[in-house]
Backbone as numpy.savetxt, mean C-alpha at the origin, in Angstrom:
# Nx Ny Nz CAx CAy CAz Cx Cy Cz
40.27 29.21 13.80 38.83 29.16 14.02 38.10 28.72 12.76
38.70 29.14 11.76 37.74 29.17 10.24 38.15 27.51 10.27
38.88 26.94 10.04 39.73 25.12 10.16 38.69 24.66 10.85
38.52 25.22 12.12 37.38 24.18 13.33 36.25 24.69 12.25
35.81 25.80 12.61 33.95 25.51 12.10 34.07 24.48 10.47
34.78 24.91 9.17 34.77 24.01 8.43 34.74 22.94 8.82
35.86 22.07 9.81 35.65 20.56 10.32 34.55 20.45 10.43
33.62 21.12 11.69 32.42 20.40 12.13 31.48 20.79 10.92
31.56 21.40 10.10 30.24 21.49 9.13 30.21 20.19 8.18
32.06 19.70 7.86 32.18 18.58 7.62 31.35 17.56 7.59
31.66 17.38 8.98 31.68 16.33 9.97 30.08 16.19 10.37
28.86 17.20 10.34 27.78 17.34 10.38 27.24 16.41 8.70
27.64 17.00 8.03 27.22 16.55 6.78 27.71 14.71 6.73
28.80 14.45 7.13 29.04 13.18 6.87 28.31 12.24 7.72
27.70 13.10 8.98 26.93 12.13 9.98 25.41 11.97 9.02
24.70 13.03 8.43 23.97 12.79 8.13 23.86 11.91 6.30
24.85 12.05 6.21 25.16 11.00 4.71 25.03 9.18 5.11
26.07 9.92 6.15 25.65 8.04 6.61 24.34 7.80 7.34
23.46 8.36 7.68 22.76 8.42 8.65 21.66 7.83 7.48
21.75 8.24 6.17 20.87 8.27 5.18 21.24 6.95 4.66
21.79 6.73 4.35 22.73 5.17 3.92 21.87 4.23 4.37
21.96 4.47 6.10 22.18 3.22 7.09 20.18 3.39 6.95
19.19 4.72 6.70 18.10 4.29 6.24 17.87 3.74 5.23
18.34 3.94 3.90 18.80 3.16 2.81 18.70 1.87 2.83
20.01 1.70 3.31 19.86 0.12 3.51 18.86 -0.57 4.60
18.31 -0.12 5.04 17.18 -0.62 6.02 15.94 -0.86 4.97
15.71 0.06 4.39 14.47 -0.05 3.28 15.00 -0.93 2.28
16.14 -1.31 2.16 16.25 -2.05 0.90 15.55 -3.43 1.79
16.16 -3.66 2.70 16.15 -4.71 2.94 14.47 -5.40 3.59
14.12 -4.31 4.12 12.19 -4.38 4.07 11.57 -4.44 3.00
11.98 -3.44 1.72 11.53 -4.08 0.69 11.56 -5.47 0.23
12.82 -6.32 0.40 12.54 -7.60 0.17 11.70 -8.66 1.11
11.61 -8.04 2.14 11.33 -9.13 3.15 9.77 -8.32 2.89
9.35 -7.12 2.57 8.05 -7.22 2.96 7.05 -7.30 1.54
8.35 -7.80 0.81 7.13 -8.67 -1.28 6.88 -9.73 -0.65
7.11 -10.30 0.17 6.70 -11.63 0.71 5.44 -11.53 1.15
5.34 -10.75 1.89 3.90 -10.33 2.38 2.92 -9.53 1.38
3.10 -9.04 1.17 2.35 -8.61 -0.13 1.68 -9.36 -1.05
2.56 -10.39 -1.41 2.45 -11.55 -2.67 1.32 -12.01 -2.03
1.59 -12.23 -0.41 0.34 -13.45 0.23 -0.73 -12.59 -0.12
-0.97 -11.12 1.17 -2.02 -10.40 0.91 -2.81 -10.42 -0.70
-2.02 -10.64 -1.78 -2.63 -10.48 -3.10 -3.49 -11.98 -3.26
-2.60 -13.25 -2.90 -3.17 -14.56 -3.65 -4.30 -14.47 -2.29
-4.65 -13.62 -0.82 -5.41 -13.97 -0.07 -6.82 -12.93 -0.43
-6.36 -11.98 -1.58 -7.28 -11.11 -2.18 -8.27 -12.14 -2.90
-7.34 -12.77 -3.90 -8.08 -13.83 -5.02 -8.78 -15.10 -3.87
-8.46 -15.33 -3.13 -9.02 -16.69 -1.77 -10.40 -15.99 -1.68
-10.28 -14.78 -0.81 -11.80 -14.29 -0.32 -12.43 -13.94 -2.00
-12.35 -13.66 -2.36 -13.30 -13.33 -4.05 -13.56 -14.61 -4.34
-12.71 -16.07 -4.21 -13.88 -17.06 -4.92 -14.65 -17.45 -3.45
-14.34 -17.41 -2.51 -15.08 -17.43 -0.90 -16.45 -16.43 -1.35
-16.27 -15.71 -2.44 -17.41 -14.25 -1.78 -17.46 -13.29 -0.74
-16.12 -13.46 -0.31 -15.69 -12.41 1.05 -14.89 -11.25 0.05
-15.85 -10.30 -0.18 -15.11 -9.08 -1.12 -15.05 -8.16 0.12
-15.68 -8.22 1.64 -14.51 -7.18 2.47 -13.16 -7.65 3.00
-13.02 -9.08 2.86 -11.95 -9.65 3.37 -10.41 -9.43 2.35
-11.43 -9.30 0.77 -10.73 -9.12 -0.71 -9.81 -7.64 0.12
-11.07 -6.94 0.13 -10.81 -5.64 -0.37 -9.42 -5.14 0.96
-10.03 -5.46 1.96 -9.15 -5.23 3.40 -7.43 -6.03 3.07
-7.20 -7.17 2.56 -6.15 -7.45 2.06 -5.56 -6.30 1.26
-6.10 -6.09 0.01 -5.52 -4.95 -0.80 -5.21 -3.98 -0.18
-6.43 -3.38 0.70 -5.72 -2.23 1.34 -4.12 -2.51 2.10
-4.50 -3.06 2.90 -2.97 -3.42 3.86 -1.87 -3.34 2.48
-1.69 -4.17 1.59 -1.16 -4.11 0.39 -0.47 -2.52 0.16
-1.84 -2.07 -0.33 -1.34 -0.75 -0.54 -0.69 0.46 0.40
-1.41 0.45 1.78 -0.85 0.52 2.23 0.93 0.52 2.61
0.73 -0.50 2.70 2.56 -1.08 3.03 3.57 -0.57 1.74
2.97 -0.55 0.56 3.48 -0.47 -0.90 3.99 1.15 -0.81
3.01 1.60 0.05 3.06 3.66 -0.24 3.92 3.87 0.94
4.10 3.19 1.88 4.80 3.60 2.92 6.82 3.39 2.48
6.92 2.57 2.26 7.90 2.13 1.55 8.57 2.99 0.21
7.25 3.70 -0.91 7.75 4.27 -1.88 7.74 5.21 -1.42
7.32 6.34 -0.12 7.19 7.16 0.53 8.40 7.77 1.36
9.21 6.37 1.45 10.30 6.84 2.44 11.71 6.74 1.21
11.25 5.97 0.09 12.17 5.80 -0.65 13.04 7.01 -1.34
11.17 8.06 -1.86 11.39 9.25 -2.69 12.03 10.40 -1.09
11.83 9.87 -0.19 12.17 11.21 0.78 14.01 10.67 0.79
13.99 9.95 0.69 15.80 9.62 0.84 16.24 10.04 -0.16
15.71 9.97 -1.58 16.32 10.81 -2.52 16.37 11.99 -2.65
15.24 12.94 -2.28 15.57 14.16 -2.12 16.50 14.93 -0.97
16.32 14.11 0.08 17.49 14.22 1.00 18.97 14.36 0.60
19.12 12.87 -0.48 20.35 12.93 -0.93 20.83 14.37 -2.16
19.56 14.73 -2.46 20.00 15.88 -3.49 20.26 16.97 -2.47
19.80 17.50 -1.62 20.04 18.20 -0.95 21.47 18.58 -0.05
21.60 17.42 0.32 23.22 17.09 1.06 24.24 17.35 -0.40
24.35 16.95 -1.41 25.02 16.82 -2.68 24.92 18.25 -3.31
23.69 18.75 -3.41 23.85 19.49 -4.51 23.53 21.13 -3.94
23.36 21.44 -2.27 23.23 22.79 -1.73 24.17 22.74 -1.25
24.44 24.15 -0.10 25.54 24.45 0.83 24.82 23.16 2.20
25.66 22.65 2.62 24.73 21.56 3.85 24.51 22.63 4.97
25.25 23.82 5.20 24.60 24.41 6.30 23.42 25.09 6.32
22.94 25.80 4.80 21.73 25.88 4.34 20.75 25.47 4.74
21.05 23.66 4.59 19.89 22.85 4.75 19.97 22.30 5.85
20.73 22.19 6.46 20.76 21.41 7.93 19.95 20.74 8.87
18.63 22.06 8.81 17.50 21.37 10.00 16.97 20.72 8.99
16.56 20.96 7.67 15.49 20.44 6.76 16.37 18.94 7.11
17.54 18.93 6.32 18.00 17.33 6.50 18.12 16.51 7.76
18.23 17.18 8.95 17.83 16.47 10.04 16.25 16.05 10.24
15.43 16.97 9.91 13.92 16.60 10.30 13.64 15.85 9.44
14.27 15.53 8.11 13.82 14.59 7.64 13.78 13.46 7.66
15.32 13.14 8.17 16.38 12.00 8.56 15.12 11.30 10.02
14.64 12.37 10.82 13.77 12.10 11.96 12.95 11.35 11.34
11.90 12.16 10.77 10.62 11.59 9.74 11.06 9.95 8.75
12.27 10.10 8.63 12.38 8.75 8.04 12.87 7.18 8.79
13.18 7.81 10.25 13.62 6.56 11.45 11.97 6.37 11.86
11.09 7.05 11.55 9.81 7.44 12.13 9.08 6.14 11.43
9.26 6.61 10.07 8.43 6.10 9.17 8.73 4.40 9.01
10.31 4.34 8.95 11.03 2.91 9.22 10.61 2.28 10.27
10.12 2.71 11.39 9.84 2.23 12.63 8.19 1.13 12.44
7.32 2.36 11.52 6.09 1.75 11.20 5.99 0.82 10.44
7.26 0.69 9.11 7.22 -0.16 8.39 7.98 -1.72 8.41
8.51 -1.67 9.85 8.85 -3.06 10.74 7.54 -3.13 11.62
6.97 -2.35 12.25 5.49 -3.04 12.87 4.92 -3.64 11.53
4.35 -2.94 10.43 3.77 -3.79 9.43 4.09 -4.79 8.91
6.01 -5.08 8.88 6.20 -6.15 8.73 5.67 -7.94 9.14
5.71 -7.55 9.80 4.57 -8.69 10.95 5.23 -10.39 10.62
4.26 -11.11 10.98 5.13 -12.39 10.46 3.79 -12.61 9.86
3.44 -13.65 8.87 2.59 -14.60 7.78 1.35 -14.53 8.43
1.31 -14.92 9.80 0.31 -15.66 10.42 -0.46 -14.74 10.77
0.19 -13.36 11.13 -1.03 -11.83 10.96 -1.73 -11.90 9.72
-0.86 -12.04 8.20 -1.80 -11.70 7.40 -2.86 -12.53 7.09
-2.65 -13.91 7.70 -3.93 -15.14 7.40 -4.84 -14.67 8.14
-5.22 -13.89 9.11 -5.68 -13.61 9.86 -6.90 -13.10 9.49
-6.38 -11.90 8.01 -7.50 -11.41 7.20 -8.64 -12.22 6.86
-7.93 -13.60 6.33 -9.38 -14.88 6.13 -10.12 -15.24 7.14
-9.48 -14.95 8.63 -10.37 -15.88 9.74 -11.55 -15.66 10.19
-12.06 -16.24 10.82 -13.47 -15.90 10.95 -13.85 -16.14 12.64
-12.89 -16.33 13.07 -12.82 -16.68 14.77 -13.19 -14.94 15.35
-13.16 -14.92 16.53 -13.14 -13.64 17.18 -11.99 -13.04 17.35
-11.05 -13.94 17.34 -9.64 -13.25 17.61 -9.09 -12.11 15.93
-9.87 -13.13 15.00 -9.66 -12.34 13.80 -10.13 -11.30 13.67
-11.52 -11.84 13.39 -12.75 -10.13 13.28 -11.93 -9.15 13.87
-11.17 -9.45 15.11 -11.07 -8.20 16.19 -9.59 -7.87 15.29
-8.78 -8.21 14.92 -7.50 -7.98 14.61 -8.00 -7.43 12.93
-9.07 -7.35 12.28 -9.46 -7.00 11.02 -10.42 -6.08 11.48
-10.68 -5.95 12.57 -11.25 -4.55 12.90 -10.06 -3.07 13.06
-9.27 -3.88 13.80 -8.34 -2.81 14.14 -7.28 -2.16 12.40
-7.35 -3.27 11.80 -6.76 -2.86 10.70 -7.54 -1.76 9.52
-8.79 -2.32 9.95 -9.83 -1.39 8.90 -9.83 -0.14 9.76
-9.65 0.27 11.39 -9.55 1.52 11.63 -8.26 1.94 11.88
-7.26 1.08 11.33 -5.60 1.97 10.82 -5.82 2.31 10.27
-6.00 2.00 8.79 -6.05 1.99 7.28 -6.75 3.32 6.91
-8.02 3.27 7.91 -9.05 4.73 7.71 -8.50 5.83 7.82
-7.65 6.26 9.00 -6.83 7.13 8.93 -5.51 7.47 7.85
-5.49 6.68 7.30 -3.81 6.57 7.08 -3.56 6.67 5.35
-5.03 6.47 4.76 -4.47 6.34 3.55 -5.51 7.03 2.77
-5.09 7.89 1.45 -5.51 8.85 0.93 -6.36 8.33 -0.07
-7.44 9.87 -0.07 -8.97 8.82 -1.65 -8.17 8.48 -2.79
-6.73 8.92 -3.52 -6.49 8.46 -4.92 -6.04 6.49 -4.50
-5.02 6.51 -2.91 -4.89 4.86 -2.39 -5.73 4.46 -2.44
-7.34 4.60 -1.94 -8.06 3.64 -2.11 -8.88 3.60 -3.49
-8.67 4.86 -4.40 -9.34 4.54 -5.25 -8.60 3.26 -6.34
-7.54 3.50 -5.61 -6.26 2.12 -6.82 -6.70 0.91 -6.01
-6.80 0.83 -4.89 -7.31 -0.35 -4.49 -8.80 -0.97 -4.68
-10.03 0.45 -5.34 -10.80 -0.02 -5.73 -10.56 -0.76 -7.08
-10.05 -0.28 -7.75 -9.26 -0.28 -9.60 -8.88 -1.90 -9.49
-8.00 -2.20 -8.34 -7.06 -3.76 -8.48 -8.34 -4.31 -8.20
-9.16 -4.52 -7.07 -10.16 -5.12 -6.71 -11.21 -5.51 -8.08
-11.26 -4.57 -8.77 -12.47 -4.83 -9.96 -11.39 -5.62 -10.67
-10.33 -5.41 -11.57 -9.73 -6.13 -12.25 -9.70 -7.48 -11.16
-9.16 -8.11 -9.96 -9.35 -9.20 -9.64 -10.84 -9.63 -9.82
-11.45 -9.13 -9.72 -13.11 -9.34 -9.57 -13.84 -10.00 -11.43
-12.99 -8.91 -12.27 -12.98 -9.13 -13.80 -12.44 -10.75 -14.04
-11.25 -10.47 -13.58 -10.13 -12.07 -14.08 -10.79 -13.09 -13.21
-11.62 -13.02 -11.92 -12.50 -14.21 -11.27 -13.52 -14.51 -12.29
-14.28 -13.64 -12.48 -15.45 -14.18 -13.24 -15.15 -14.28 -14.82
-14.28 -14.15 -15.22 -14.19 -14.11 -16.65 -13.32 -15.86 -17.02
-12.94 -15.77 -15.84 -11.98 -17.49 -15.74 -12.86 -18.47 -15.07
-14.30 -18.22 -14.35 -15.30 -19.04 -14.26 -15.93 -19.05 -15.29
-16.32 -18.22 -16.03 -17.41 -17.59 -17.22 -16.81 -19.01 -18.12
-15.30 -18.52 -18.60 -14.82 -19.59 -19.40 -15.42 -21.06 -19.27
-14.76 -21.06 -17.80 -14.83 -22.68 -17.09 -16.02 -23.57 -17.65
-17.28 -22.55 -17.83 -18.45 -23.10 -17.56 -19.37 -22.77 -18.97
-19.02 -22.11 -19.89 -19.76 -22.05 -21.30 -19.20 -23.44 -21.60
-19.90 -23.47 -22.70 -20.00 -24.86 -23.44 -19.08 -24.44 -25.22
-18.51 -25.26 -25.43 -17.70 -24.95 -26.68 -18.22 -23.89 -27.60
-18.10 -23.12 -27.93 -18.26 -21.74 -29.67 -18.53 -22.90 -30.80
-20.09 -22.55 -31.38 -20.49 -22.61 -32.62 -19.25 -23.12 -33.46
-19.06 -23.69 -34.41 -17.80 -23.80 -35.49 -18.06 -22.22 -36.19
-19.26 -21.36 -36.36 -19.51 -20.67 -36.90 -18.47 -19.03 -36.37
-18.45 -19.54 -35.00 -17.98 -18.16 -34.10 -16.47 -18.10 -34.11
-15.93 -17.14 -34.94 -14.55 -17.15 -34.57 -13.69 -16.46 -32.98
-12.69 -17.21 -32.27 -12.36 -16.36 -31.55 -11.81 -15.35 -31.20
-12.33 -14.51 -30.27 -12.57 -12.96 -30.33 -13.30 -12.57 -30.56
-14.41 -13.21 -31.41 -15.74 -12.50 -31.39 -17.27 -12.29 -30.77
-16.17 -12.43 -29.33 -17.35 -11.86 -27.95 -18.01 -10.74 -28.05
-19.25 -11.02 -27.89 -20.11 -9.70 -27.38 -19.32 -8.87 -26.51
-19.43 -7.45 -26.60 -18.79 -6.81 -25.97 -19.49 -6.70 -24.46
-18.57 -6.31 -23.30 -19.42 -6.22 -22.58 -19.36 -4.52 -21.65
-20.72 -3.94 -21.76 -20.89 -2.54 -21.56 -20.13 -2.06 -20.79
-19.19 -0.74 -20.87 -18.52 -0.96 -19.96 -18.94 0.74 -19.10
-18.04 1.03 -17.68 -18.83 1.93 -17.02 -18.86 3.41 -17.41
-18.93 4.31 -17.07 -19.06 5.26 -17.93 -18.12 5.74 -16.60
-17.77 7.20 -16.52 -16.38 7.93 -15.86 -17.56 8.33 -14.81
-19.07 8.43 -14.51 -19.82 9.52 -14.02 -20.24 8.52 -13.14
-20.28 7.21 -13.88 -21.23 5.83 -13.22 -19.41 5.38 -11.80
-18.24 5.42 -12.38 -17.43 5.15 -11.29 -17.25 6.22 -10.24
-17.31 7.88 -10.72 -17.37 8.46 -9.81 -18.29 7.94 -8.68
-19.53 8.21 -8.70 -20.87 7.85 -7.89 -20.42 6.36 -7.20
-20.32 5.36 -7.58 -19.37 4.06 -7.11 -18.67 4.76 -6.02
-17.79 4.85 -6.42 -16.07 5.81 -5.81 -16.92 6.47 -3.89
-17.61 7.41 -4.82 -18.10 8.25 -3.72 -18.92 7.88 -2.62
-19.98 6.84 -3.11 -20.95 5.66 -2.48 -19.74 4.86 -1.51
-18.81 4.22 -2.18 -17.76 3.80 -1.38 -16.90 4.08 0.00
-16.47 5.32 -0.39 -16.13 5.81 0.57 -16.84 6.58 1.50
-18.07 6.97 1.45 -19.16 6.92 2.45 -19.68 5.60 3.41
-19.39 4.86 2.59 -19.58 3.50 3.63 -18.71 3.49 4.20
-17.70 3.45 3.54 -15.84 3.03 4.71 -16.19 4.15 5.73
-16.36 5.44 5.94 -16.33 6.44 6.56 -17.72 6.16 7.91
-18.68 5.54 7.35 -19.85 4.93 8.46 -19.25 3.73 9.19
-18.72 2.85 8.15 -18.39 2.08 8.42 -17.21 2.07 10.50
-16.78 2.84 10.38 -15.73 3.46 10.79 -15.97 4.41 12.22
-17.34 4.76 12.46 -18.17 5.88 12.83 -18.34 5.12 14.59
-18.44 5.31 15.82 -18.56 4.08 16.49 -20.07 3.94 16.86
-20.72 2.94 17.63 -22.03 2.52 17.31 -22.61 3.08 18.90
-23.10 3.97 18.49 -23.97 4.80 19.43 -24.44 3.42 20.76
-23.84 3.91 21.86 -24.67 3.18 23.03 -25.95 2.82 23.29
């Protein structure tokens, strides 16, 4: 009797080792296929900013980030999984490592819908009805789904793209430095104070949250 139950406690543990693997290698392989998409979403961030479409900017990034947290999300849960199987008794942990193993076919499942093909993410630029409507539905995924420090990094990338736009027109368009002016010796330019981005921050996400709200009949 003691021979059988050892086997199957085995044999439990090795299903869920591989079980972890075979998510493993699934995320490796979305990770590569989904920098592809990403890369676009980023150069389609910089498209709408010289367009002047900073919700089209900003809605790219999100999806971005999005997709970026879902991915490092399932990555860190496979590692602690794997410490768990390795380094406790596995009968200990058993349900924990099954519900997680669940939670991570779960999470894999969402991160092949997001995969999408190219022609979803151009979609963000369009301006047809079929778009609006497909950039509607994404701005009320996104609302649910992603936390104030995600969007506050997606506010953060957005200003730095917003910085490197105008600072590479700014260039474009001054006229040569005095012989007198050495370079580097730009006026500084004021920068925000921690109280002035809070209020930003908070203003922000009060709009996304109206934004979001549905429009009274």
């Amino acid at each position: 009797m003691g021979n059988s139950n050892s086997s199957n406690k085995i044999s439990a543990q090795d299903k869920a080792i591989l079980d972890m693997k075979v998510q493993r290698d699934k995320l490796h392989q979305y990770q590569k296929r989904i920098r592809v998409i990403t890369d676009r979403e980023t150069e389609i961030a910089r498209e709408c900013l010289r367009k002047e479409n900073k919700s089209g900017a900003l809605l790219a990034l999100r999806r971005k980030k999005y997709q970026e947290s879902l991915l490092q999300k399932t990555d860190q849960q496979l590692a602690q999984l794997e410490t768990l199987t390795s380094d406790v008794e596995f009968a200990q942990v058993q349900k924990d490592v099954v519900f997680g193993l669940q939670q991570g076919t779960s999470v894999l499942k969402e991160i092949h819908k997001e995969m999408g093909g190219l022609d979803k993410v151009e979609m963000i630029m369009g301006e047809s009805a079929e778009a609006r409507a497909y950039q509607g539905e994404i701005n009320d995924m996104l609302g649910g789904k992603m936390s104030n420090q995600d969007e506050d990094d997606v506010e953060d990338e957005l200003e730095a793209m917003e910085r490197e736009a105008n600072g590479t027109a700014a260039a474009d368009s001054l006229p040569n430095a005095p012989s007198g002016v050495m370079e580097g010796q730009l006026p500084d330019v004021p920068s925000e104070t921690p109280e002035q981005k809070a209020k930003r921050r908070r203003e922000a996400r009060a709009a996304r949250a109206q934004a979001r709200e549905p429009i009274a009949a």
